[in-house]
C-alpha positions as MATLAB code, in Angstrom:
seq = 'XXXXXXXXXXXXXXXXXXXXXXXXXXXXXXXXXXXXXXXXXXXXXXXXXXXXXXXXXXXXXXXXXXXXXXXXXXXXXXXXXXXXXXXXXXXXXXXXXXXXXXXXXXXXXXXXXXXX';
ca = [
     -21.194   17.751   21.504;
     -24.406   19.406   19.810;
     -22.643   19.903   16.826;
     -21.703   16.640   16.992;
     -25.692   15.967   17.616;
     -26.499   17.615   15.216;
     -24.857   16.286   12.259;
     -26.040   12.430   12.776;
     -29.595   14.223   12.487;
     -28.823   16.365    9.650;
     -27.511   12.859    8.091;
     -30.005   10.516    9.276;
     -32.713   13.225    7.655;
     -30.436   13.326    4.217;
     -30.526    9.858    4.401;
     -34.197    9.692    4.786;
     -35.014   12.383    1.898;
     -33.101    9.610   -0.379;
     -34.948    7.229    0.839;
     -37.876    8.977    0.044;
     -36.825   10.227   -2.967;
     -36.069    6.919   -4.115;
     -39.683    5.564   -3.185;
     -41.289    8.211   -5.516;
     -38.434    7.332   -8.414;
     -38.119    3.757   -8.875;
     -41.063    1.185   -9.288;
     -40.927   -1.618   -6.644;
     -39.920    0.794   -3.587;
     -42.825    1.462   -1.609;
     -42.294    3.779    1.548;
     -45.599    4.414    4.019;
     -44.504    7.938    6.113;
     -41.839    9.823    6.472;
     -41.095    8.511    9.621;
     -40.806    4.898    8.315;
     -38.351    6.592    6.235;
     -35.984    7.937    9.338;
     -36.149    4.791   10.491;
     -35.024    2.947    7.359;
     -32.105    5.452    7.582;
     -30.755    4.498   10.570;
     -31.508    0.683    9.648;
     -29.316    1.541    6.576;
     -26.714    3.572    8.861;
     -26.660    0.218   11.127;
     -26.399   -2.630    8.580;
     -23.693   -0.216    6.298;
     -21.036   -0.153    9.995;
     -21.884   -3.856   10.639;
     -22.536   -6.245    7.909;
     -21.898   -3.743    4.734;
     -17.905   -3.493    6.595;
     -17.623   -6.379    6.963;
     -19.004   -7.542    3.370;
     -16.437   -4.876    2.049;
     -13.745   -6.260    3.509;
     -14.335   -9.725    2.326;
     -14.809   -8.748   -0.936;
     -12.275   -6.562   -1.370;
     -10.288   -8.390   -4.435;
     -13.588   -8.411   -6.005;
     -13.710   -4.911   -5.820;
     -10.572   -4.109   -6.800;
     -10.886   -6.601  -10.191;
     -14.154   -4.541  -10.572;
     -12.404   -1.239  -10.684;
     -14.808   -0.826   -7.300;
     -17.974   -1.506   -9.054;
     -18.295   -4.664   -6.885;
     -18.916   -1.699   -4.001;
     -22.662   -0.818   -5.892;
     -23.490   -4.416   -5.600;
     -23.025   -4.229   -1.527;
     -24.672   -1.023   -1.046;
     -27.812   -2.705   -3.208;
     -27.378   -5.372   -0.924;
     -27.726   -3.247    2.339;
     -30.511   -1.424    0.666;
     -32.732   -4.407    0.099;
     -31.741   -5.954    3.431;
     -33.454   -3.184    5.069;
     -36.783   -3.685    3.352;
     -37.273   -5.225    6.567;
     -38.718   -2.714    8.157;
     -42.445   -2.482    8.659;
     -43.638    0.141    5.863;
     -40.938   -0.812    3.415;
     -40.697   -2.684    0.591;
     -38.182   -3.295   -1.810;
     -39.265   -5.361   -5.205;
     -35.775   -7.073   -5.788;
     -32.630   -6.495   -6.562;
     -32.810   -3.698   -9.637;
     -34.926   -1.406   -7.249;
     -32.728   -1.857   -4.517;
     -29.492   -1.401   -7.161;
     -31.608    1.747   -8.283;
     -32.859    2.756   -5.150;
     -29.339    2.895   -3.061;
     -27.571    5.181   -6.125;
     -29.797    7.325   -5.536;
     -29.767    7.762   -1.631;
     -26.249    7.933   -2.140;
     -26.040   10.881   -3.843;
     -28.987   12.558   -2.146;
     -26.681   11.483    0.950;
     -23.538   13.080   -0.919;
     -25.534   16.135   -1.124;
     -26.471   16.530    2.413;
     -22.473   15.894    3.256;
     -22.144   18.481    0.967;
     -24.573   20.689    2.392;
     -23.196   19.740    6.482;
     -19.791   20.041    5.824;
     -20.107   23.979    4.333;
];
């Protein structure tokens, strides 16, 4: 059960280092703390099981035509839904494109980094 624990936090923080790291990388992101952060990671962790599912499901042909490229589009989607959140801002939809590649792979990393 800690373990468990302990691996949503490890991911919720991996999450919210991409976040951050995609603040100080791409104009039009603007993040106020690092706590605003954690919380825009579990915001993102939220709206990715709920409405990015269920958006992934419904496009799914798209996706597939797209050789899964339609998948990028989504996760900017998700990204710039959760600009929401008092403290964060998201320009559009090229930061938010920009801005979710890269807290995916910052995100890949931490898997990377839990999983070992």
């Amino acid at each position: 059960l800690i373990n468990l624990y302990m691996k949503f936090v490890l991911k919720v923080l991996f999450t919210a280092l991409g976040v951050l790291a995609a603040a100080s990388i791409v104009p039009g992101i603007v993040i106020a703390s690092f706590w605003v952060a954690v919380l825009v990671a579990v915001v993102l962790g939220i709206l990715n099981i709920t409405l990015g599912a269920i958006l992934k499901i419904l496009t799914l042909p798209l996706s597939i035509v797209t050789f899964g490229l339609f998948f990028l589009v989504i996760n900017a989607l998700m990204f710039w839904a959760a600009s929401f959140v008092k403290g964060f801002s998201v320009a559009g939809f090229w930061p938010a494109f920009w801005g979710s590649i890269i807290v995916t792979l910052v995100s890949l990393i931490g898997k990377k980094v839990i999983s070992e």
